[in-house]
Each structure stands twice: as C-alpha cells, then as structure tokens.
C-alpha positions as CSV (number, residue, x, y, z in Angstrom):
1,X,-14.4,-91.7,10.3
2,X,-18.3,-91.3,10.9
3,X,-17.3,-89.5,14.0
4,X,-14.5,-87.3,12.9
5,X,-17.4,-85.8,10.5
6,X,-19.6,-85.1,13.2
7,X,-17.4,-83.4,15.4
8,X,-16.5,-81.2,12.1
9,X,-20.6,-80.6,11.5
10,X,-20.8,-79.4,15.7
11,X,-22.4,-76.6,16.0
12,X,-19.1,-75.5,18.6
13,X,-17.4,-75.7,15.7
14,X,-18.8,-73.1,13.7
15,X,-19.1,-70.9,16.5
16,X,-15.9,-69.0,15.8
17,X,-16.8,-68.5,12.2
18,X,-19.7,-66.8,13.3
19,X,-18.2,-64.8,15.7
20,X,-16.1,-63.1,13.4
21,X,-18.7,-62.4,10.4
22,X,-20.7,-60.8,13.1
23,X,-17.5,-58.4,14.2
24,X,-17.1,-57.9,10.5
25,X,-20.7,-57.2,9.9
26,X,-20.9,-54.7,12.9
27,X,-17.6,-53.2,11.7
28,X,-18.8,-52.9,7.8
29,X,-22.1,-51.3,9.4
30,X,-20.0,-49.1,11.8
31,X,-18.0,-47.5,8.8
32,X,-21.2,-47.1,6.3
33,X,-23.1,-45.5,9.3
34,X,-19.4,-43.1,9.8
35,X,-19.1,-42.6,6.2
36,X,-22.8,-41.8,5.4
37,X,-25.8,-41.1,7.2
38,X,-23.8,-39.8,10.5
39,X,-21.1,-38.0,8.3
40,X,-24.3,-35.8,7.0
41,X,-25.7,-35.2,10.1
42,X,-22.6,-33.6,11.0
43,X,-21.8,-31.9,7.5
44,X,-25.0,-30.5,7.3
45,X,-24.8,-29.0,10.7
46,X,-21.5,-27.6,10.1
47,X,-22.9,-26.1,6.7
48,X,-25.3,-24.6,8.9
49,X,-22.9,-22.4,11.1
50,X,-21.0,-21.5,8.2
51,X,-24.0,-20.1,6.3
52,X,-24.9,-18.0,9.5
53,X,-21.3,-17.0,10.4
54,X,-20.9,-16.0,6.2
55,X,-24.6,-13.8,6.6
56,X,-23.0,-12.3,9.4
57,X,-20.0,-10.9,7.8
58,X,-21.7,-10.1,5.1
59,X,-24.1,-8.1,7.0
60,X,-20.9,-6.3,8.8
61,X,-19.2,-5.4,5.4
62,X,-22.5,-4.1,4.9
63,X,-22.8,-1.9,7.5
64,X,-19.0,-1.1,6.6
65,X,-19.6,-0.1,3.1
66,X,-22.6,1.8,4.3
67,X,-20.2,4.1,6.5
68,X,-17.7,4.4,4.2
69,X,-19.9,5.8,1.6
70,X,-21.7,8.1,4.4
71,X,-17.9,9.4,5.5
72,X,-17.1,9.7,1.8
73,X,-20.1,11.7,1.1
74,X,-19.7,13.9,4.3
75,X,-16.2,14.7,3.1
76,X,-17.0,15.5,-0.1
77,X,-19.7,17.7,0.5
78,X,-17.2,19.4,3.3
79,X,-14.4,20.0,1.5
80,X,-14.9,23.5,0.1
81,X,-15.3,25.1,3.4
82,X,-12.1,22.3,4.6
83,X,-9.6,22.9,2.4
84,X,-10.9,26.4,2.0
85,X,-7.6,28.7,-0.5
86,X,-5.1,26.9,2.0
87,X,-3.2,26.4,-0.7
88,X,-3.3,29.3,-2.7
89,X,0.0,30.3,-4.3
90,X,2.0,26.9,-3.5
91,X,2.9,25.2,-6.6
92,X,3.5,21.4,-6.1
93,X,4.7,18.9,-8.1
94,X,3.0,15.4,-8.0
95,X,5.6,12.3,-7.8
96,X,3.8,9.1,-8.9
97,X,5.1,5.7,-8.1
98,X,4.7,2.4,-9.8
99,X,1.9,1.2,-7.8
100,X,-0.3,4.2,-7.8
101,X,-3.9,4.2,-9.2
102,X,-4.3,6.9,-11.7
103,X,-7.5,7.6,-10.9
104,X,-6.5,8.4,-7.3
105,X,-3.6,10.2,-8.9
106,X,-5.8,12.8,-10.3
107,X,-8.5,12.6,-7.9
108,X,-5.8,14.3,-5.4
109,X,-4.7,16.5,-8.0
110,X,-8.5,17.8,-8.3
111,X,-8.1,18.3,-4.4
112,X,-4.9,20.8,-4.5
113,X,-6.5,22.3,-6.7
114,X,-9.7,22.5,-5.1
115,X,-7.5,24.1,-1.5
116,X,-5.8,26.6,-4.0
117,X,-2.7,25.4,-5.1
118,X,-1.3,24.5,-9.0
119,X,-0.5,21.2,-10.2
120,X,3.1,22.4,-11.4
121,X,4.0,18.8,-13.1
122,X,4.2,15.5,-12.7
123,X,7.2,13.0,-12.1
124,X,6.7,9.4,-12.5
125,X,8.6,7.2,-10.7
126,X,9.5,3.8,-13.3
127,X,9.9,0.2,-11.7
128,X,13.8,0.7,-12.6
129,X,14.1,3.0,-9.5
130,X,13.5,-0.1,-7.1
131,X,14.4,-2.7,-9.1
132,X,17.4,-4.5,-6.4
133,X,19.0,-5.5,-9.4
134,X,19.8,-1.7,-10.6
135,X,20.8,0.0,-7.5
136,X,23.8,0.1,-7.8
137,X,23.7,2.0,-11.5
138,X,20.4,4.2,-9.3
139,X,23.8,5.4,-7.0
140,X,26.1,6.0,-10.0
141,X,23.6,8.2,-12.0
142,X,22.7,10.0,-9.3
143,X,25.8,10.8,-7.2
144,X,27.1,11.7,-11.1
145,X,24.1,14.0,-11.8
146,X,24.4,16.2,-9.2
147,X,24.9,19.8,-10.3
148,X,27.2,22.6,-9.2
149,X,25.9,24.2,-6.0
150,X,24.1,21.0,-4.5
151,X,25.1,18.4,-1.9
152,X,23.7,15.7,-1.4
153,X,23.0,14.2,2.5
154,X,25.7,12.1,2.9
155,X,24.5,10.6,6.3
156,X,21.6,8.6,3.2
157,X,22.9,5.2,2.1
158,X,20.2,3.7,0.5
159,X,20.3,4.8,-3.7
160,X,16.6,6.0,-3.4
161,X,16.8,8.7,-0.8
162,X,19.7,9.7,-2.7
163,X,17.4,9.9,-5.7
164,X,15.2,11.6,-3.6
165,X,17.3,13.6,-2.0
166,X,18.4,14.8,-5.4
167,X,15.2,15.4,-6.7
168,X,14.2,17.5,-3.8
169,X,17.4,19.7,-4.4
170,X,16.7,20.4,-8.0
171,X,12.7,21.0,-7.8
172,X,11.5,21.9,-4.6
173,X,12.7,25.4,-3.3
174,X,10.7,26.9,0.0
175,X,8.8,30.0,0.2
176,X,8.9,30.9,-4.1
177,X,9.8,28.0,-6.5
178,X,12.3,29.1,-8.7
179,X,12.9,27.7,-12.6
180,X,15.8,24.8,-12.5
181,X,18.7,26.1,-13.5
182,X,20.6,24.3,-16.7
183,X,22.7,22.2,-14.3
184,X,19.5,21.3,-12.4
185,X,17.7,20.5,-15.6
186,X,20.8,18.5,-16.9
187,X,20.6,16.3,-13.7
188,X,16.8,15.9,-14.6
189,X,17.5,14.4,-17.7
190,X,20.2,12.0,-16.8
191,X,17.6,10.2,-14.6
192,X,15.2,10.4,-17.0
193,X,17.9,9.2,-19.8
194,X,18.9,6.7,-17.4
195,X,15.0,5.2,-17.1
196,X,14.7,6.0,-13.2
197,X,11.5,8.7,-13.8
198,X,9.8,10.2,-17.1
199,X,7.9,13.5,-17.3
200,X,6.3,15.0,-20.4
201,X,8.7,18.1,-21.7
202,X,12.1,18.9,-22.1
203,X,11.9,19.9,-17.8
204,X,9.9,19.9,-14.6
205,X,8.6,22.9,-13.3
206,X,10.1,24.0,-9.9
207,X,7.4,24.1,-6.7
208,X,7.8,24.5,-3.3
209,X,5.8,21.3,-2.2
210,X,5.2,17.8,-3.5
211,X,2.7,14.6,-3.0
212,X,4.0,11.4,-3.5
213,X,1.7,9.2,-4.2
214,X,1.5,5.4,-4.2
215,X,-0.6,2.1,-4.2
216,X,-1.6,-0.1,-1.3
217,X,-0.4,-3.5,0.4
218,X,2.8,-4.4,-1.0
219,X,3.7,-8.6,-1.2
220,X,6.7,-9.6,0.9
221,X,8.4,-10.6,-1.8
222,X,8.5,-6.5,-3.4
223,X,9.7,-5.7,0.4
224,X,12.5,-3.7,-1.3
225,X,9.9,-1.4,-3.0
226,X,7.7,-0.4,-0.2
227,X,11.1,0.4,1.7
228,X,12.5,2.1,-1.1
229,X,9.2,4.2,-2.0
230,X,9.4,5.6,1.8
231,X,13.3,6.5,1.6
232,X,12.4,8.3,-1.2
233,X,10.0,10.6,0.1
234,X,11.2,10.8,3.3
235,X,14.0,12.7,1.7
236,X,12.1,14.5,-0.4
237,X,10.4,15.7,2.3
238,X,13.6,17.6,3.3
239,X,13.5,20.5,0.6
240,X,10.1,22.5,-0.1
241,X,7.5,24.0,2.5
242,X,6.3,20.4,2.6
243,X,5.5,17.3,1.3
244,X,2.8,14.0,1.9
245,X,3.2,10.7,0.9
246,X,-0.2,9.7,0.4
247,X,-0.8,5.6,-0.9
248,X,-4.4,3.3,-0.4
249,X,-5.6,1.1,1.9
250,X,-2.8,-1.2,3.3
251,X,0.1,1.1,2.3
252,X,0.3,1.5,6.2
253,X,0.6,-2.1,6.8
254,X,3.6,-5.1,6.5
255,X,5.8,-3.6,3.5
256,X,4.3,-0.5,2.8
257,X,6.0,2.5,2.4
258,X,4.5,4.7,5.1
259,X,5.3,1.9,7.8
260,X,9.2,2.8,7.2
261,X,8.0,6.7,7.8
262,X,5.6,6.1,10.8
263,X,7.9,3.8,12.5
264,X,10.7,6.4,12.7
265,X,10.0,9.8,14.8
266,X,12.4,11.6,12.9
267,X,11.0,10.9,9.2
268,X,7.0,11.0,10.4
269,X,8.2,15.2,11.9
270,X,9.0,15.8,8.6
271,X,6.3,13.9,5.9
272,X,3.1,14.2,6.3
273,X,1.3,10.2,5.9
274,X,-2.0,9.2,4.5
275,X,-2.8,5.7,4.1
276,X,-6.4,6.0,2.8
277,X,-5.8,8.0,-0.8
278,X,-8.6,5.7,-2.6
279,X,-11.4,7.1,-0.5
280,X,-12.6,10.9,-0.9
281,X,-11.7,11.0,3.1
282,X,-8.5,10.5,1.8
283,X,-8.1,12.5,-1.1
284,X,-9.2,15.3,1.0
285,X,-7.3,15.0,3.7
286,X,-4.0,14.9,1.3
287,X,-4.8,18.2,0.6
288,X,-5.7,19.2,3.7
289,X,-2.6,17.4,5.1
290,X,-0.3,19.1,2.5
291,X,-1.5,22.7,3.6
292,X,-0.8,21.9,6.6
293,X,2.4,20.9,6.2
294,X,3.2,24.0,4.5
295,X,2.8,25.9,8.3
296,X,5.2,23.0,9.8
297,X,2.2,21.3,11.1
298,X,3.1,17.5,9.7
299,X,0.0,14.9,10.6
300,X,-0.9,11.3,9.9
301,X,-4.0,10.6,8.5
302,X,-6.2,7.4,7.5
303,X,-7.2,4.3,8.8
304,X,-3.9,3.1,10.0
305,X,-3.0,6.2,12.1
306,X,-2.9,4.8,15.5
C-alpha cells in the first residue's frame, strides 16, 4: 500500500499534468497576445493608411471642386459672347421629366433666353408616363388622340416614343411654329385628362424646338424610366428644327436616358445630349447645343461624352 502511494506522489507522475497546463498556458497567452496587444499593433497601423489614403481623396475632390467652380465661372462669364442671339426667333417649348431639378429647369430656361430664343411653354412629364404598369392605357390614349392630318411612326413600339412621337406632331413645327389646331389641342388634353403630362392653360404654345430635360443616375430597379425618358425624346427629336435632351451628372451612365440615345448612331444624328445640366458648363452648353441643332449640327456634350 505504502508503495502504491509513492509511485502516485513521483514526480514522473505529474509530468504530464504539467505538460499540458504549460501548452494551455502558452495557448491562453498566444490568444490574449492575438486578441490584444498584437491586434492593436496591427489596427492602429491599418487606421493609419486609411487616414492618409481618406486625406488623399479628400485633397483630390478638392482640387476637383476647385476646377469645377473655375470651369463654371469661366463659362458663365463666357456665355454672352457664346451663345451670342443664336437663338433669336426660335420658340421652344421645355419638356420636364419626373426626375428633373427645378432649379436646373429654369436655370436652362435663363440660358435660351440668354442665346435669344422664347420660352414658349412648358410640358411636364408625370410618373404615370413610365409607370410599366400603365403602358398599355399610355398606347390606348395615345394612338386614340391622334388628330386628323397626323401619323404616327409606325416602325415605334414602345408607348413613350409614341407619346413622343405624338407630342412632337402636335407642337413642334420647323422653320415658324404655328398655333395647334383644335384637333391638335384636343389630343393635348386627352393626355393631360388621361394624367400622362400637365401644363398650365387650356393649351401649349406651338415652337419649332424643344429641351427635354431630366435628372441624373437612375436605380436599376427604375430601368424602365431611364429607357422610356430617352424613347421619348428621341422621337421628339423628329419634328422641330431641333431638340436636346439635357439631364445631370450620371444621366449618361447605367440606366440613364441619354445612354439609350448615345448608344444608337441613328437617335444621337438626331438629339442633341448633355449629361452635365446641373453645372453652368452645362446649362450653357444646352443652349449652345440647342442652337446648334437648329443648323443640323447635333453634338454631345458633358462629362460622359467619350
């Protein structure tokens, strides 16, 4: 018995005990040293390169905004002798969509006016007109609304270049804008009646040019309205001396409406683009860009021109 407890009390016998609190130990101090004071050397020094790679950019957009307000200022101060009376004599109606800034809407108004031309009216363009849900009532009113005397483009599918194929026919007119006839004014107010525009008055003024004007990036779920926004005034763009669909930054990128013009040869030859309307650059080059068009000379403009 007095041997059996002495072979129990050996110190080979506690070796292995002691073997493994020391791996244990090592391990706890392995994970504390992980967890703690090494984990900080390496947050800290990650911290580090973010702070100097967040100065950086901030130090670019900077420089950026710096530029902008330089190019902005330059085109301000140039646009008298720019624009010049380009426009004088051309009435042109303004189309707003859903997504346009109202203070870019007038800022560009300010600008025809400024090259010459008249602000005629204004046509807004209501959330109904590219809601997928109401296209098929958009084809309905429109293909009913069309007056005696006008045809529609049969080769356009889609329910918004038919609306603005139809709008075109009834407003814009080339070389002297005439008064819509009653037939013309009737189909007006169908679409109005119908919820697919709104303008102030019992009509629209006729003009012999228009500006379309619109926001900027548009989500990929509202695909169906950057699509449908370009349709539009690509057909517009058939009727009048000219036309310019002019939206802000991003409106030339993903779903925007002037990448479905840009991207086909034959709709860019006959709209004028500018993808920059919330700068003065912009704003001035609409004008500049609708005058143009106006001689048959039809340009991209803005940031996204490439």
């Amino acid at each position: 018995m007095l041997g059996r407890s002495r072979r129990l009390r050996s110190p080979g016998a506690r070796r292995p005990a002691l073997v493994w609190a020391a791996v244990l130990l090592a391990f706890a101090v392995g994970v504390a040293l992980g967890g703690g004071v090494l984990a900080r050397f390496t947050t800290d020094s990650d911290l580090k390169n973010l702070r100097t790679k967040v100065d950086q950019l901030e130090q670019s957009n900077a420089a950026l905004t710096d530029r902008a307000r330089a190019a902005d200022a330059y085109a301000g101060a140039a646009a008298p002798s720019t624009l010049g009376r380009s426009l004088a004599g051309v009435p042109v109606l303004l189309f707003v969509a859903p997504s346009a800034d109202r203070g870019d809407v007038q800022r560009i108004s300010d600008r025809l006016t400024q090259g010459g031309g008249t602000v005629a009216g204004t046509v807004t363009l209501t959330a109904d007109l590219y809601a997928e849900d109401k296209s098929e009532r958009l084809r309905g009113v429109v293909d009913n609304a069309v007056p005696s005397g006008v045809s529609l483009d049969d080769a356009l599918v889609d329910p918004r270049a038919r609306a603005g194929d139809l709008l075109g026919a009834v407003l814009l007119a080339k070389g002297a804008a005439a008064a819509p006839s009653t037939g013309r004014t009737d189909a007006l107010a169908a679409l109005k009646q119908a919820g697919f525009v709104d303008f102030s008055g019992p009509t629209v003024p006729g003009a012999r040019a228009a500006v379309i004007v619109t926001g900027g990036t548009v989500p990929g779920e509202r695909a169906g309205e950057g699509q449908g926004i370009g349709r539009l005034a690509a057909a517009l763009s058939r009727h009048g001396d000219g036309a310019v669909l002019a939206g802000r930054s991003g409106s030339s990128q993903g779903a925007g409406p002037i990448v479905v013009v840009r991207q086909d040869s034959g709709l860019s030859a006959a709209l004028a683009t500018v993808d920059d309307a919330d700068t003065v650059v912009g704003q001035v080059s609409t004008a500049l860009a609708l005058a143009q068009a106006t001689r048959g000379d039809v340009r991209a403009y803005g940031t996204g021109v490439r």
